[in-house]
C-alpha positions in Angstrom: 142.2 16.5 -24.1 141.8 15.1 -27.8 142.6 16.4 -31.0 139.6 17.6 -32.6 138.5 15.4 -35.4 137.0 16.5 -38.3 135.2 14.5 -40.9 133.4 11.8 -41.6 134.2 9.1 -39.6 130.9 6.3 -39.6 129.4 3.7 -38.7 128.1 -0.6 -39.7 125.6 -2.2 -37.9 124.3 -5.6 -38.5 121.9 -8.5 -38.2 124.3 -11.2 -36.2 122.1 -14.2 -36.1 123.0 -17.0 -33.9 123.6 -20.4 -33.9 120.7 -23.1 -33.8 118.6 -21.8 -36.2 118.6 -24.1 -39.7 120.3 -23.0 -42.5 118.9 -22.2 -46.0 122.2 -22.8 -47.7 122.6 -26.1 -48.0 125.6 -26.0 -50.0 128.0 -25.3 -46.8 130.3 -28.1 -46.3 133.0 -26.7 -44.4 131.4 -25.9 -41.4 131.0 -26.7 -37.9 127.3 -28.3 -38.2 124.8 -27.6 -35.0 121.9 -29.5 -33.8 119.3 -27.5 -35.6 121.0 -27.7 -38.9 123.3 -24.5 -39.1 126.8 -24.1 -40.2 128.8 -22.2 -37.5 132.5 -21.6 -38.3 133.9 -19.7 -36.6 132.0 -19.9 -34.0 132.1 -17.2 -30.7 133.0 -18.2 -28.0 134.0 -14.8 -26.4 131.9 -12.0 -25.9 134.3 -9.1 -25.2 133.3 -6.9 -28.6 137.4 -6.0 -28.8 138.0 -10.3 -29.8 138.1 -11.9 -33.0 136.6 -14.6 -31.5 133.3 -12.8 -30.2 132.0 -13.2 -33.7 130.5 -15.6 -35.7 129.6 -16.9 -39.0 126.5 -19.3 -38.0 123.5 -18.8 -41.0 125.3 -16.7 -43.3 125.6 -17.6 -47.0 129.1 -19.9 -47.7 128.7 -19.5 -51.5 130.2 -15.9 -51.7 132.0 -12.9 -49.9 128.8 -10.9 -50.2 127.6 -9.9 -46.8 128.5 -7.9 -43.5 131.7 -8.3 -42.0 133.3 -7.6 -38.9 137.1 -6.7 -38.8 138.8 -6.9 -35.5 142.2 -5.8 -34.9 144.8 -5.4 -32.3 147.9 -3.2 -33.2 150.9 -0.5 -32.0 151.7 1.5 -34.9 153.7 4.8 -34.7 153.3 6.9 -38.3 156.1 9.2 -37.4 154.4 11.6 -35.2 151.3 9.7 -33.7 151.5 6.6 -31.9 149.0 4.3 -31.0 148.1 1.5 -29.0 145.1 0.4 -30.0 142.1 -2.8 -30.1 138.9 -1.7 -32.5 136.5 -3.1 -34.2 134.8 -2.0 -37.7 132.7 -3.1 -39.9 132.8 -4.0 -43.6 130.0 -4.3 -46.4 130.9 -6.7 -49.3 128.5 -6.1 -52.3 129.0 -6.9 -55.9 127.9 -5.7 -59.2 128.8 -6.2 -62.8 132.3 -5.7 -63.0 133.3 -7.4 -59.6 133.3 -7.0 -56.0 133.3 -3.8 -53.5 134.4 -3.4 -50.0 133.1 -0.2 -48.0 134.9 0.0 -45.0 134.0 2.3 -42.4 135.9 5.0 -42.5 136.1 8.6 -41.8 137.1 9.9 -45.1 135.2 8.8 -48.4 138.1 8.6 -50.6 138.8 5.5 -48.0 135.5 3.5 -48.3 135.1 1.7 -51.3 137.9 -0.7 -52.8 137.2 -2.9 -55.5 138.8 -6.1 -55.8 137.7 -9.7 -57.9 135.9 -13.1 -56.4 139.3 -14.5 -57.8 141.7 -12.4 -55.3 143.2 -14.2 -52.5 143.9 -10.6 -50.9 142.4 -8.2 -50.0 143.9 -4.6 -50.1 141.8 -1.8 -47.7 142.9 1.3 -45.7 142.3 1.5 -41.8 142.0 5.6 -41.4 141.5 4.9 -37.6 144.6 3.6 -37.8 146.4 5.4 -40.4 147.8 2.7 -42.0 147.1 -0.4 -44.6 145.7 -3.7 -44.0 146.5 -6.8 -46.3 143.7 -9.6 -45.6 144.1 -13.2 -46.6 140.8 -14.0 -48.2 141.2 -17.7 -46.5 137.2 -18.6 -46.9 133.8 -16.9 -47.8 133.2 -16.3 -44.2 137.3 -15.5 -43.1 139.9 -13.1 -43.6 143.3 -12.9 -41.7 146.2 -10.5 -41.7 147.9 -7.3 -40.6 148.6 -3.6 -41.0 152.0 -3.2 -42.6 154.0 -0.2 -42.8 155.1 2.4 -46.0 156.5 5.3 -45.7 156.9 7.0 -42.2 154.4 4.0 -40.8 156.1 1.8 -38.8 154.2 -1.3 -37.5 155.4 -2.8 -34.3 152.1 -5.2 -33.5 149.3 -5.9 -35.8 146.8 -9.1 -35.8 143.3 -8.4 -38.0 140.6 -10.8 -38.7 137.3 -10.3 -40.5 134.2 -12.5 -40.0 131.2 -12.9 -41.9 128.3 -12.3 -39.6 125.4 -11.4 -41.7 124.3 -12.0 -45.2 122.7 -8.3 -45.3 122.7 -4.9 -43.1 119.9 -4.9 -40.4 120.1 -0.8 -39.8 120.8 0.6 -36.0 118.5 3.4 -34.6 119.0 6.8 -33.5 117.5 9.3 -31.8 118.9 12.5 -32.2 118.0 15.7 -30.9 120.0 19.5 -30.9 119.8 23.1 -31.1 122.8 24.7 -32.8 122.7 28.8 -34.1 119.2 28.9 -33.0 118.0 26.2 -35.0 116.5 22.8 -33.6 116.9 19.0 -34.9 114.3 15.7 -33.4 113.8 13.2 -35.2 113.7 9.3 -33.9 114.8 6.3 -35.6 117.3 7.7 -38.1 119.0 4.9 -39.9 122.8 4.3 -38.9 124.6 2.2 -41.6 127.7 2.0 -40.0 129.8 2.4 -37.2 133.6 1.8 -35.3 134.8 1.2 -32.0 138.1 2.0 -30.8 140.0 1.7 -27.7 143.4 2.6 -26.2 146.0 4.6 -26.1 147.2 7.6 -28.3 150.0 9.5 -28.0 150.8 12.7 -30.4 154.3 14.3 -30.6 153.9 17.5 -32.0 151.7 19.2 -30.2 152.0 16.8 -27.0 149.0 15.4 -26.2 148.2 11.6 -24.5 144.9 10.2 -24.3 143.4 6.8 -23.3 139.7 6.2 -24.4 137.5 4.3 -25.7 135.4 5.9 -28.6 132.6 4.7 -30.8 132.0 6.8 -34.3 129.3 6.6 -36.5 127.6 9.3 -39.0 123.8 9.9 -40.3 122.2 11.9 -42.7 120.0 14.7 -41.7 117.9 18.0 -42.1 120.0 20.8 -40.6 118.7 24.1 -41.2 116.8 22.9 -44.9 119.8 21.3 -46.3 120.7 17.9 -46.5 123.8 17.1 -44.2 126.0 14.2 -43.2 126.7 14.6 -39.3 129.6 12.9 -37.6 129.2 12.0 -34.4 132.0 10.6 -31.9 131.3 9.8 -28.4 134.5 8.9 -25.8 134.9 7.8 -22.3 138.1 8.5 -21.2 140.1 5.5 -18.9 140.7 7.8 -16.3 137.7 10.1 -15.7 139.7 13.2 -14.9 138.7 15.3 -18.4 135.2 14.2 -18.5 133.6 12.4 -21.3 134.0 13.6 -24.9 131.3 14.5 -27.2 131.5 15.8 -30.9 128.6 16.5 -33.9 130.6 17.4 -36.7 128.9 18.9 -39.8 130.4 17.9 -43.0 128.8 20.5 -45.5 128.4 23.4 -43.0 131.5 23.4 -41.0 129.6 23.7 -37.6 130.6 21.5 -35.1 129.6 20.8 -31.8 132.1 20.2 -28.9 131.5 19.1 -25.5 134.3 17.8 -23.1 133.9 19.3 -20.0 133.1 17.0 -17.5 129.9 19.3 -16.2 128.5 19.8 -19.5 128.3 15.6 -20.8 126.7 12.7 -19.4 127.4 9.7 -21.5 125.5 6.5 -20.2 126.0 2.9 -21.8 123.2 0.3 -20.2 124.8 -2.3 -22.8 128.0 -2.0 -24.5 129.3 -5.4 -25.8 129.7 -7.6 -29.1 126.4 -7.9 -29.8 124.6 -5.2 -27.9 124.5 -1.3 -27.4 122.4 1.0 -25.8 124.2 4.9 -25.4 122.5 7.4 -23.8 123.8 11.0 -24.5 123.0 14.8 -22.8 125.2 17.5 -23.3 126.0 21.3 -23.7 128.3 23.0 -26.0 131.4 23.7 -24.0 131.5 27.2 -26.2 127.9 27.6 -26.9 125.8 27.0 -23.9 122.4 27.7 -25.6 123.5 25.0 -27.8 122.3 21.5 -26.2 122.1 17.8 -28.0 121.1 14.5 -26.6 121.2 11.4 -28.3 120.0 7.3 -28.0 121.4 5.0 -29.9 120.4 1.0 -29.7 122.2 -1.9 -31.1 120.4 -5.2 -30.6 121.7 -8.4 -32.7 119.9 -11.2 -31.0 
């Protein structure tokens, strides 16, 4: 069983394009050049979505940070009371306006989205929620960021590698499908935007109260209708490494309190046809473990070629 999490925890999707198409910066001159013209470095030559290298940076503007970005990370970090063991993968926005530069990260809590920072920093400074910890990049290119999480206070970092690509020039939004009944009241509605999103998988392991768990979990949040009122919902899907608890399934309501909570293993089927770097397609049916007149089912697709 998993601590319940409340809040709102989201969710990037992007436009990777690949390599061989021509490029309409012509400024790049750092770059790996391809047959057809474009720049591509770094280039992927992996394809587990857990590896730095599964990413790359082919057709996306050199001339700034602005853009999508990937951040990849590998760690063990222990904040006192929580360990974990952990790869993910989330993704970063990098926009700018008058006064500078913003990073929105994804994640769960607002007050951790946004960080500002100049075109003239070498580092960049954000918080990893998933994690519970910070994250220094070294800003070593428009298209490539290095570094680790580092500890303060009660965090204690015993492994940490985190890179950031460049894989888009803009956000190409992922689709959802989303249907539920909660207190008598029923959501559908298809292709709902989905700006953002994280993956995370591994092990976790909680102190106080005792509680272990080994999954791998994708978060992401929309906005929608519920009941007449304009409502972020945050929704996190887990498949546990060993299949003895069942899947996990969660539709947390961020105005309204309600939540929806599903991890018995008769009451969730969680179905991924594609679940890799550059592709997803989740299939979700469940019933409230508490509730059992209250039902949701979801589809969610991800498609970067």
């Amino acid at each position: 069983m998993k601590p319940k999490v409340i809040g709102s925890i989201f969710f990037c999707f992007a436009s990777l394009v690949g390599c061989g198409g021509s490029s309409s910066d012509s400024s790049d001159v750092n770059g790996i050049t391809s047959n057809g013209g474009a720049t591509c470095d770094p280039v992927a030559t992996t394809t587990d979505r857990y590896l730095a290298t599964s990413y790359e940076s082919c057709n996306v503007s050199r001339n700034s940070l602005v853009g999508l970005w990937m951040i990849v990370s590998d760690y063990q970090i222990d904040n006192g009371n929580v360990f974990r063991d952990k790869q993910q993968r989330v993704v970063m926005s990098i926009t700018e306006s008058a006064d500078g530069l913003n990073a929105f990260v994804c994640n769960r809590t607002p007050e951790f989205r946004n960080f500002r920072f100049s075109s003239a920093d070498s580092i960049l400074d954000i918080y990893d929620d998933y994690a519970e910890a910070s994250v220094e990049l070294s800003i070593e290119s428009n298209v490539l960021m290095k570094g680790a999480h580092y500890g303060e206070g009660f965090v204690s970092v015993d492994r940490s590698s985190v890179t950031a690509v460049k894989i888009s020039n803009s956000v190409a939004l992922a689709k959802l499908n989303l249907d539920y009944t909660m207190d008598g009241y029923s959501f559908s509605e298809d292709d709902i935007p989905i700006s953002c999103f994280s993956q995370v998988k591994g092990k976790t392991d909680i102190k106080n109260p005792d509680i272990n768990f080994d999954a791998d979990y994708i978060y992401f949040f929309a906005d929608v209708n519920n009941n007449g009122f304009n409502e972020e919902v945050f929704i996190s899907i887990g498949v546990p490494a060993i299949r003895e608890t069942g899947p996990d399934f969660d539709l947390d309501f961020v105005t309204s309190n309600q939540f929806f909570d599903s991890e018995d293993a008769e009451n969730t089927i969680i179905s991924y046809s594609a679940n890799s770097n550059d592709k997803i397609y989740l299939r979700v049916d469940s019933v409230d473990d508490f509730e059992p007149n209250d039902s949701a089912s979801l589809i969610f697709t991800f498609d970067i070629d």
